[in-house]
C-alpha positions in Angstrom: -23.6 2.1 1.1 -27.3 0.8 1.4 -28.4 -1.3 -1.3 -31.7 -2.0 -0.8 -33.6 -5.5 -2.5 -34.5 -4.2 -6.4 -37.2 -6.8 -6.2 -39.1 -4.3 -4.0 -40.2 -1.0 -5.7 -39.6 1.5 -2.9 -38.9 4.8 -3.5 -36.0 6.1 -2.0 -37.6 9.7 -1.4 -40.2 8.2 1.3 -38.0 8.5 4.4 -34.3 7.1 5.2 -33.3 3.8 6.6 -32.2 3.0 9.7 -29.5 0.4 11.3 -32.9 -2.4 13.1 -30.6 -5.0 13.8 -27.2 -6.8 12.8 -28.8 -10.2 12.1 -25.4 -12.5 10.7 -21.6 -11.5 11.5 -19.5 -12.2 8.8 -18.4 -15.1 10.5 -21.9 -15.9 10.4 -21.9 -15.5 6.4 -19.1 -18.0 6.1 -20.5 -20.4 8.0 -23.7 -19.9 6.0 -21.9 -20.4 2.8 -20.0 -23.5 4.3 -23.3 -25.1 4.6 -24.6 -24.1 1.6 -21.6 -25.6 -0.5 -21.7 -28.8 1.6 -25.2 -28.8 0.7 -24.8 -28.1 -2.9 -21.7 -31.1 -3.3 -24.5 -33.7 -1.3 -27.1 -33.0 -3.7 -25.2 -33.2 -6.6 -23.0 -35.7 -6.0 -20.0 -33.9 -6.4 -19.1 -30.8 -8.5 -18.8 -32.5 -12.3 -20.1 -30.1 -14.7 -21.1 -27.7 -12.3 -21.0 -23.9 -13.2 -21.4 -21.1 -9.7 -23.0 -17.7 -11.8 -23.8 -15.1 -9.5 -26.4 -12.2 -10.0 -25.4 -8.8 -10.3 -24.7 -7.0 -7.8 -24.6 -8.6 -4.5 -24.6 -12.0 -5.7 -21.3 -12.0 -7.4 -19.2 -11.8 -4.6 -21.3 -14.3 -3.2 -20.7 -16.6 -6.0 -17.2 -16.1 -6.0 -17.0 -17.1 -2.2 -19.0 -20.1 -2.5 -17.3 -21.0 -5.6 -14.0 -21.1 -3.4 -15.1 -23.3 -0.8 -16.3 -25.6 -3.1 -13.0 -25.9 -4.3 -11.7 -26.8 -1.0 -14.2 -29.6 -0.4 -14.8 -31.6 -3.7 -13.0 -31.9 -7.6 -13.1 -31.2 -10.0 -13.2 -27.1 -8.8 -16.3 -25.5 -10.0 -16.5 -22.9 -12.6 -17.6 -19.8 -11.8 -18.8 -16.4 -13.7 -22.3 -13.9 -13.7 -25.5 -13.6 -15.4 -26.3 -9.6 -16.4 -30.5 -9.9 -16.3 -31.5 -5.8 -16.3 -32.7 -6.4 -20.2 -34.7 -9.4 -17.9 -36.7 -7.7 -15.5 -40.2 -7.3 -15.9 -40.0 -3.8 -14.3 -37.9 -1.7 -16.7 -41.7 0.4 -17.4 -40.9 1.8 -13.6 -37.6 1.9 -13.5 -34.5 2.6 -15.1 -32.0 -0.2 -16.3 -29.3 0.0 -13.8 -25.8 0.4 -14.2 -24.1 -1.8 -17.3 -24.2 -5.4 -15.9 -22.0 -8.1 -17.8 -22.2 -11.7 -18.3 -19.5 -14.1 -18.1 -20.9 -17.7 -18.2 -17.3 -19.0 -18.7 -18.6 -22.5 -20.6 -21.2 -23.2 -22.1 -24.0 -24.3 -20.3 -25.3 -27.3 -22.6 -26.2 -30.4 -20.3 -24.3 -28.3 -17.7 -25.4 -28.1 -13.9 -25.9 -24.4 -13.3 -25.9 -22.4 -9.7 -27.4 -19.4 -9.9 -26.6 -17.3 -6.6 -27.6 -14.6 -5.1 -27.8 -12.2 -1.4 -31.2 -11.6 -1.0 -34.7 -13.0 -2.6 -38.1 -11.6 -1.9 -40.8 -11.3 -4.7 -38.8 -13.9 -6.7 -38.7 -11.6 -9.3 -35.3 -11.3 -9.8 -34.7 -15.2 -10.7 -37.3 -15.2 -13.1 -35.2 -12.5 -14.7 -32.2 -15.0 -14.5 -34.0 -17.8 -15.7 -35.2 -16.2 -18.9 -31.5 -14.6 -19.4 -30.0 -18.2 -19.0 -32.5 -19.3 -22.3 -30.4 -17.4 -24.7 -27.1 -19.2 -23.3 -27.9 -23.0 -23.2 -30.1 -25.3 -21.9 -28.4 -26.4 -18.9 -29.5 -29.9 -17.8 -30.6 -28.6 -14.2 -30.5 -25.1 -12.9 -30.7 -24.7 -8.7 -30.9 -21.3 -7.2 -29.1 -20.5 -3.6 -29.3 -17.6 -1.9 -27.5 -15.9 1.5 -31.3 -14.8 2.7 -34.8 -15.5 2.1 -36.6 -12.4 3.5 -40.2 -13.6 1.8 -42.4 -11.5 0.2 -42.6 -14.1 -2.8 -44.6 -12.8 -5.7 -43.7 -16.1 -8.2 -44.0 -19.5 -7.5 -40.2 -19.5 -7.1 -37.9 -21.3 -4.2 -34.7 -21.4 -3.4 -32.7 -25.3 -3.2 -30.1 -23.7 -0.8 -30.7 -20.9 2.2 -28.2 -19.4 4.3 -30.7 -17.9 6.6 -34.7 -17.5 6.4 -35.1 -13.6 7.7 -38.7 -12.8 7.6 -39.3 -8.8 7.5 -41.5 -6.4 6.9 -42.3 -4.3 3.5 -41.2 -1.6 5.6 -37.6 -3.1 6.0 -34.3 -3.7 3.7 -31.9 -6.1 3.8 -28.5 -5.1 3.7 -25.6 -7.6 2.7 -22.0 -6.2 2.9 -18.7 -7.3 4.2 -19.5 -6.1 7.9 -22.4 -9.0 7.5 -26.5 -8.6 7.2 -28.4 -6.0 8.6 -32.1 -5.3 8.4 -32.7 -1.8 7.6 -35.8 -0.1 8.9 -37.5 2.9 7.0 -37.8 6.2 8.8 -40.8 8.1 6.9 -39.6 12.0 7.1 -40.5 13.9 10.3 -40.8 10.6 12.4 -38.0 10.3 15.4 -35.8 8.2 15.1 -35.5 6.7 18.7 -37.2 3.1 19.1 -36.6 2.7 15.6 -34.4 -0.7 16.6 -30.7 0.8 15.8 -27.9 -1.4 17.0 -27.4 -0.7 20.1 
């Protein structure tokens, strides 16, 4: 199943998307979230008080997965739940809420270090959704962001502490996370063949 970066309003009805290129293996992705976690445990000197929330919907699993190696490397084990942030989004004139999102924040988040995770960032708007969702759960004392990829695009003055892979693209391209790894999609507009489009090949 495609699911395409919300941050980028592109309406499904202009053309289909097309396989450009497998860009990350998920062996690839793990070694991208090894370094990420090593990254994270440098920075903040360990894991005390940290809380892993991962945005809906890629971004959970990722948050889960990081949440794991983390445990493996450092103590005490993080904690590690999701922030819903449709009600956030500064987009909801356009488009629809999506599906029922829920929050789980596990602890409170009061003088708490908090990870906010996700696959994919573009325009940024997405975090600033998070950011104004995590105000009416605590004040954490820091808040970092990591993300799988950072495919540009940025809109907000918004940048991610932790990067698994900078993937610049086109407006013309998605990016696809999934458990076979991360593709780039490229759009087809209707009636255009599809040869030399950049399937995997």
């Amino acid at each position: 199943m495609v699911e395409p970066d919300l941050e980028l309003d592109v309406p499904s009805s202009e053309g289909t998307f097309v396989t450009k290129a497998l860009v990350m293996s998920p062996k690839d992705v793990e070694r991208a979230l090894r370094r990420v976690a090593h990254e994270v445990v440098e920075k903040n000197k360990g894991t005390q008080d940290l809380i892993v929330l991962g945005l809906p919907s890629g971004g959970v699993r990722l948050a889960q997965e990081l949440t794991e190696i983390l445990k493996e490397i450092s103590e005490p084990a993080p904690l590690c739940g999701q922030l819903a942030i449709a009600p956030y989004r500064d987009d909801l004139h356009i488009r629809p809420i999506p599906v029922e999102e829920v929050t789980d924040v596990v602890s409170g988040l009061d003088g708490k270090s908090v990870l906010i995770v996700d696959d994919v960032i573009s325009t940024g708007r997405t975090v600033r959704a998070a950011l104004g969702a995590l105000n009416d759960w605590g004040r954490p004392s820091l808040v970092q962001l990591a993300v799988l990829v950072d495919r540009g695009h940025r809109e907000l003055p918004i940048k991610p502490d932790y990067v698994g892979k900078n993937l610049p693209t086109s407006r013309d391209e998605y990016v696809e996370v999934s458990d076979d790894g991360v593709r780039i999609l490229a759009r087809v507009s209707p009636g255009k063949p599809e040869h030399g489009t950049g399937r995997d090949r």
